[in-house]
N, C-alpha and C positions, 0 to 999 in steps of 0.2 A: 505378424506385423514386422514390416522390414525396418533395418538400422534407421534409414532414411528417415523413417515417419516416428521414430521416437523421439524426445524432446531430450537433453541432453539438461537433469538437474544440476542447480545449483547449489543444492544443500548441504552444508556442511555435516558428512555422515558421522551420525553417533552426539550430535548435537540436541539436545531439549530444547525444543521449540517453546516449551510452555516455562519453562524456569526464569527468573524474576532476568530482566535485561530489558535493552531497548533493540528496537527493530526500526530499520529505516525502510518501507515499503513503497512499490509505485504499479499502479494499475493504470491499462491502457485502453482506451475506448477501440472494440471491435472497429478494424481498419483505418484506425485514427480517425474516426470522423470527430468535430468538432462539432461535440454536443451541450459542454457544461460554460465558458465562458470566452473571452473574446479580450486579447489584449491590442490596443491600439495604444501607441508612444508609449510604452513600457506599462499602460497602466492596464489593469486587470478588471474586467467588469464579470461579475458572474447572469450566466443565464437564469433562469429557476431551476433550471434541473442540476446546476452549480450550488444551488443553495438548497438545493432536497441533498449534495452530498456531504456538504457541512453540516446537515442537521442528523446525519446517518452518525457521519464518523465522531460527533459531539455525542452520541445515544450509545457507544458501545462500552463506554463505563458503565453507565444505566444496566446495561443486558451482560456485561461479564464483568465482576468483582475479581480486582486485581490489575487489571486494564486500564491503562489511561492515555487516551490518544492525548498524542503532543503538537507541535509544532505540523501545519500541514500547507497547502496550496493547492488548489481547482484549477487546472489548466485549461484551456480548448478543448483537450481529448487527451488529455492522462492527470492522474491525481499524485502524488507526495506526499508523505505523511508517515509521521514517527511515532510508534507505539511502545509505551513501558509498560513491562510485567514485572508487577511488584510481589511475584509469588515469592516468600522467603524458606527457600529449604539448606538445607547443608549446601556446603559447596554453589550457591548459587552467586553470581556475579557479574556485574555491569563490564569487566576488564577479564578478556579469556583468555587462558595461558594456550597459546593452538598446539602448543606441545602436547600436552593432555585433552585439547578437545575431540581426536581422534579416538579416548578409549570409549569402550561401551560404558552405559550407566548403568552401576549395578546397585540401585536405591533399592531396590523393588518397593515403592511407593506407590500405590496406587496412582495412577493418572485422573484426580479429578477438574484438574486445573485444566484450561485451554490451551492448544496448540495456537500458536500465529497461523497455522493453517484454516483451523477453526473460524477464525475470530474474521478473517478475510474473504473464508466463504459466506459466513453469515453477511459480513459486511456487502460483497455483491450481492446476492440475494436479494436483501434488502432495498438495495439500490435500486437495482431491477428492476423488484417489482410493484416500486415505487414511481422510475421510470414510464412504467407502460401505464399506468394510472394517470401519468402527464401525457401521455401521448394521447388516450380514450378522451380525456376529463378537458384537456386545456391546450390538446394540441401540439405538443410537442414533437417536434424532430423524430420523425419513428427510426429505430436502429435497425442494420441490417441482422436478422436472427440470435442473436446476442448483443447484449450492449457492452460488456469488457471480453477482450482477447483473453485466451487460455491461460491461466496462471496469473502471474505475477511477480515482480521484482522483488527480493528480500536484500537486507545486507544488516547483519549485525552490527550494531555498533559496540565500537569495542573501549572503547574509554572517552574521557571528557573531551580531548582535541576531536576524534572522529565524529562527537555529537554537534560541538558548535559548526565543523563545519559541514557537517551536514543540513542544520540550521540555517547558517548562512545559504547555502545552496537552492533552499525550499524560498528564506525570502527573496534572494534576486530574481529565481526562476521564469517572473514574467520579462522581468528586462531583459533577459538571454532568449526569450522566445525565436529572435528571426533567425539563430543560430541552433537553433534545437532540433535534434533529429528525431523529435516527432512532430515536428511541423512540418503537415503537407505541402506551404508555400514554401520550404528550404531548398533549394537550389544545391546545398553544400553536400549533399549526401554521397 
């Protein structure tokens, strides 16, 4: 596979994905089609298949202990949403000194806790194939061969300021819609 067609990670190397912190996450419907809701004058109406994603990401404290989705928003075609990992090991914390987030982790702890990796595949998955149950069952919007693009956004948060405004961000979100670069009607791009 040439350079071209590799995807260039965002991950912070040598970082635990599963150690107790928040994560600011955002998943993007395969070519942005606008399959979960519909904002008209800043307000937000979800479709059903917008409220099959609320009932997903409300269900993944249920299915991983330690886990607790936060603060979230259903867009047209990508979602927002803040997950805490309340794993508590040594050295675990919501504030990451990035000087030291570079070294290796030499715990040797077993891994039984979740990655954020984990947690967002099951969460698509789920979606998914939840999704096509709406498209069989009730009709829904069919997606073109996948219903989210490859990956996903991550971004650590790294202390109190980065959470609220990250918070903030998730609630205005539908008011900045016609400004948003993933709306297909944005002319700004």
């Amino acid at each position: 596979m040439s350079d071209t067609n590799q995807r260039k990670t965002l991950r912070l190397p040598y970082y635990d994905y599963s150690q107790a912190g928040a994560y600011f996450v955002t998943l993007v419907a395969q070519r942005r089609a606008n399959l979960f809701s519909e904002v008209n004058q800043e307000a937000l109406k979800l479709f059903p298949a917008g409220e099959m994603l609320a009932h997903w990401w409300k269900k993944l404290a249920e299915y991983f202990s330690g886990v607790t989705p936060g603060e979230f928003v259903i867009m047209p075609n990508h979602f927002h949403g803040i997950l805490e990992f309340t794993r508590d090991l040594p050295n675990s914390s919501l504030i990451i000194d990035e000087s030291i987030a570079d070294a290796p982790n030499n715990n040797n702890i077993e891994d039984i806790d979740p990655t954020l990796s984990q947690v967002m595949q099951w969460f698509k998955t789920m979606t998914t194939n939840e999704y096509i149950r709406g498209v069989k069952q009730s009709r829904w919007e069919p997606f073109d061969r996948r219903l989210w693009q490859r990956s996903y956004f991550e971004h650590i948060i790294r202390n109190d300021e980065d959470y609220e405004r990250i918070c903030l961000y998730i609630q205005s979100n539908p008011q900045q819609w016609d400004m948003d670069q993933e709306n297909p009607n944005n002319s700004i791009k």
